[in-house]
Structures are given as C-alpha cells and as structure tokens.
N, C-alpha and C positions, 0 to 999 in steps of 0.2 A: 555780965562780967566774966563769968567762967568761958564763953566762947572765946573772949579775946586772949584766951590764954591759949587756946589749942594751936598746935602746932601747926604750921602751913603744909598743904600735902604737894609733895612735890609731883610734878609731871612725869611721867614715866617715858624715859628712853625708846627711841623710835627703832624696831627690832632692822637688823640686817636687812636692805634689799638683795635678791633674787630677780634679774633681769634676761628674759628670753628671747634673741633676737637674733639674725641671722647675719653671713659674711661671705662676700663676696672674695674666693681665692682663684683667682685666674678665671679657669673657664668652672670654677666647681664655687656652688653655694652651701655653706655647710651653717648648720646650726649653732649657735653661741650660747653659751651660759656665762653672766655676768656676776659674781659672786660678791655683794662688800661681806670684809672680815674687818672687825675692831683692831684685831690684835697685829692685820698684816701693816707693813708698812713700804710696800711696794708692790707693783704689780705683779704677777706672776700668769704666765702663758702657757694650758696645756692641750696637748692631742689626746684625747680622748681613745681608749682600747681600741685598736679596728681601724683610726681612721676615720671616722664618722660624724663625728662631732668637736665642737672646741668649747674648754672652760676658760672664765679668765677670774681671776681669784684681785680681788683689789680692796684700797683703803677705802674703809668709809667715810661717803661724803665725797669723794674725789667725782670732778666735773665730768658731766659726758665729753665733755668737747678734748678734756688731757686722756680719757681714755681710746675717741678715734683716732688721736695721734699717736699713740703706741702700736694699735692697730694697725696706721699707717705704714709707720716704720718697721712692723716683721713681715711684712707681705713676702718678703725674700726670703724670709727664713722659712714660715711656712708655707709657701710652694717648692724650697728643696724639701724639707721633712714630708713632705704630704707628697715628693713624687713617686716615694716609696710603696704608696699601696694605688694598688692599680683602681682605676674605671672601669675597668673592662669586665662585663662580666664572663666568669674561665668557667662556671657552670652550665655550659653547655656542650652540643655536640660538638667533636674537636677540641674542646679544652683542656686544662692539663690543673691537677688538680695532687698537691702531693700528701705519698701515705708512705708513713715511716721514713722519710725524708727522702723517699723517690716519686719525679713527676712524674703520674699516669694521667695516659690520655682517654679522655672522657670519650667512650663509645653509646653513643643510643642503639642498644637493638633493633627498636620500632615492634616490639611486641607488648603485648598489655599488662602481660603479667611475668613473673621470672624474677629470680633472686640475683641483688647487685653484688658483684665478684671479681676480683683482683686476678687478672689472667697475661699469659705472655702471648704477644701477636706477632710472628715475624724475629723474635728477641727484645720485643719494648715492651714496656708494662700499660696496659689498659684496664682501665675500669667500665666491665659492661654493666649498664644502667637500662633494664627496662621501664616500662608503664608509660604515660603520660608526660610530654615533654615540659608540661608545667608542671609536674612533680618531682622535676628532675634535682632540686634541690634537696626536696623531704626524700628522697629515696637517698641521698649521696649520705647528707647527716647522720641518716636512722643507720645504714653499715659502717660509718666511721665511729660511733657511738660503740656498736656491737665491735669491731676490733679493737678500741680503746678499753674497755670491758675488759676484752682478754687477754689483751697484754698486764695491763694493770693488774688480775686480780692472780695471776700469777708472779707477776713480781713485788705484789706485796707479800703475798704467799710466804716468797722467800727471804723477804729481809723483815718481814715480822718474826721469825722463824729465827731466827741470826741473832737476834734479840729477846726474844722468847716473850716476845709483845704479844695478846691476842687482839685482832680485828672484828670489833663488834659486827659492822657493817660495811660495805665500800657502794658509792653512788655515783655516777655519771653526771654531770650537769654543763650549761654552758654559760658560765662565767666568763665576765670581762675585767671583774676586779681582780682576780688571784688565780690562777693556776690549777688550786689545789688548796686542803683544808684538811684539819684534823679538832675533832671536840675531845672534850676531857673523858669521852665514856668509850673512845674509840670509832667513831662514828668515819670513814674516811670520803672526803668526795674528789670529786678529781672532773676538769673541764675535756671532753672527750677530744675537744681540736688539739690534741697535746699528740695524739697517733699520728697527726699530720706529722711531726716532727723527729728526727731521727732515734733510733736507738737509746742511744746514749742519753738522749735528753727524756725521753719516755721513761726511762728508768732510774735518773735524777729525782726527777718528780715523785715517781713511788718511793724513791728510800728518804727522800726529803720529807713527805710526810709521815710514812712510816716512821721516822728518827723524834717526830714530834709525840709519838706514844710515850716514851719514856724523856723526852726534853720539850715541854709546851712554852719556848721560849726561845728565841734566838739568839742565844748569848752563844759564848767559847764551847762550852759541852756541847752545845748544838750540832754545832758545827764539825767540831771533832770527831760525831757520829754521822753527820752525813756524809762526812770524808771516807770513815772507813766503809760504810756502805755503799757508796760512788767513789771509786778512786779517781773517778776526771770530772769530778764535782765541776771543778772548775771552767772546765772545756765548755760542759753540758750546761751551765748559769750564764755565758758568754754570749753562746748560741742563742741562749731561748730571751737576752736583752737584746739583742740584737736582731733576731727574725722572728719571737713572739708576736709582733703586731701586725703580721702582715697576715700570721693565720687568725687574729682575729678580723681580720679586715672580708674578709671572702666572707659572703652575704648566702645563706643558704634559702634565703626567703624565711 
C-alpha cells in the first residue's frame, strides 16, 4: 500500500553535449568545439585566441544537419577573419618577428651557444638567435619573456607608486584568455607576448592592472583610474582589439 504512494522518480536531465570535430577552411583544417548551452538560443561563432581553433556555442538539441548549414554559410566569413593570421611560419632564419612594436628580422648565428639579443645591422633591427635551429622558438619566447619582465616590473613599479598600492608579486605567463590579471592580495601576472606590442600598449596593461589593486572591478572608478594612469588608454585598448590576435597567433612551438 504504502509503495503505491511514493512519489514517481523523475528521470534526470541529459547534461550539455560537448562535441570535438574538425573544419575544413580553405586550404587550413582547423579544430571545432561544438558547445550545447540550455540557455543559448542561437548560434554563436568563435575564433579562438591565436587563430588556432574554432568554438561554436549552440541550442540544445539543435540537429547536426541546421548546424552544417550555418557552417556552411560563414565559410566567407571565416576565411576573411582567418586571413589575418598567417601560415607561415616567421620563426625562422629571415623572419620577422616584432619586439616593442618593431619588426626584427630573425638572424641565426649558427653557433651553439650565445645569448639572444636585439641588435642594429646596417640600421634595421635584428634578433640574433643562437643554438639549435630547432630551438629557435624556446630560445625567441624565453628573451621575450625576460624583456616583458623588464618592462613590466618597472612600470608597475611606477604606477603602483602613483597610487601607493604595494605589489605582492608580478609573474610572467602565456595566456590566451586575458592579457593580464590582478588577485585580491596583489598577486600580478601579465602574458609576456604583450612586449611584442608597442609601448604605449605594454604600459596600458601595466596601469590597467595595477588600477585593479585599488578597483577589483570594472565599473566607472575603474576606469577613471586607468585613464589617469594611461592618458591614451584608449589608443592602446584599440590597438591591442585589433592586433592582439595575431601575437597570439605566432606559434613558439
């Protein structure tokens, strides 16, 4: 008797698919991530940090077959946004490779050992690269790293300073989600491909998170402190939506 009373247990909800699958764009096969979200109710198309990958964010439940049709129909789109980052790889001898937003051309010495160094040849700027031509990548990152380092921890230096913020820490990493990062104990990290990038925007970044020591928010105060610490906030935010992907695109190995 008492069984016929209990309550019917309902079936439980079939969690979000995650689907891995690959796409053919012109002459480039690039990886797909298929996303369902409950809450989306349309598709949505993205390029991936670098260039390197594509997410596709969609309703649950929607047919494979309405999804290769939307596929279909941005092939144009995604082959202009994707002609932006090159195939070619520029990590080699005669490549060109930019530091502090000038292009240097990548010189191999052909010696085994020797420190990588930003030198003028003739009046052009060159980056001599010794060791192993297959380590020509771990040798370029590990001195873009060390000059991101040292722009960085001197211009947090100074607009921690301006502020009278202290810097627990400052770390180097290579990020594809964010730029840059600030924890509530002052902890700062910062993506070292950011030295690729000019001036102006190298020191955006630092006052940008520096500003997050005393603002862990991006509202209006935020903002009104990264201003007066970057007066071409704006220039330098412009810049880095606009040519950020293409230094994450460059492939150090």
């Amino acid at each position: 008797m008492f069984a016929l009373l209990k309550k019917p247990v309902r079936a439980k909800s079939k969690p979000p698919e995650t689907v891995k699958r690959t796409l053919d764009i012109g002459s480039r096969t690039m990886p797909l991530t298929i996303r369902e979200n409950r809450r989306a109710t349309r598709i949505t198309l993205r390029i991936e940090p670098g260039g390197r990958a594509l997410a596709l964010t969609v309703p649950a439940g929607l047919r494979k077959r309405e999804i290769d049709d939307f596929l279909d129909r941005h092939q144009g789109w995604l082959l202009t946004k994707l002609a932006k980052f090159s195939s070619d790889n520029a990590l080699s001898d005669g490549g060109f490779i930019p530091l502090r937003g000038v292009a240097h051309r990548i010189e191999h010495t052909g010696n085994l050992r020797g420190l990588t160094e930003a030198v003028l040849v003739d009046g052009q700027p060159v980056l001599k690269v010794s060791g192993m031509t297959d380590h020509m990548g771990r040798r370029l990152s590990a001195f873009l790293k060390k000059e991101a380092r040292q722009d960085l921890e001197a211009l947090v230096a100074r607009h921690a300073a301006s502020i009278r913020k202290p810097v627990k820490s400052l770390s180097m990493k290579d990020t594809r989600s964010r730029w840059g990062s600030c924890s509530w104990d002052g902890n700062l990290s910062f993506s070292w491909r950011i030295v690729m990038a000019p001036p102006l925007v190298i020191d955006y970044l630092a006052a940008h998170e520096v500003a997050h020591l005393k603002e862990m928010n991006h509202g209006p105060q935020f903002w009104a402190l990264c201003g007066e610490l970057c007066p071409r906030m704006d220039e330098a935010r412009k810049w880095l939506k606009q040519n950020g992907s293409q230094l994450h695109a460059i492939d150090f190995g």
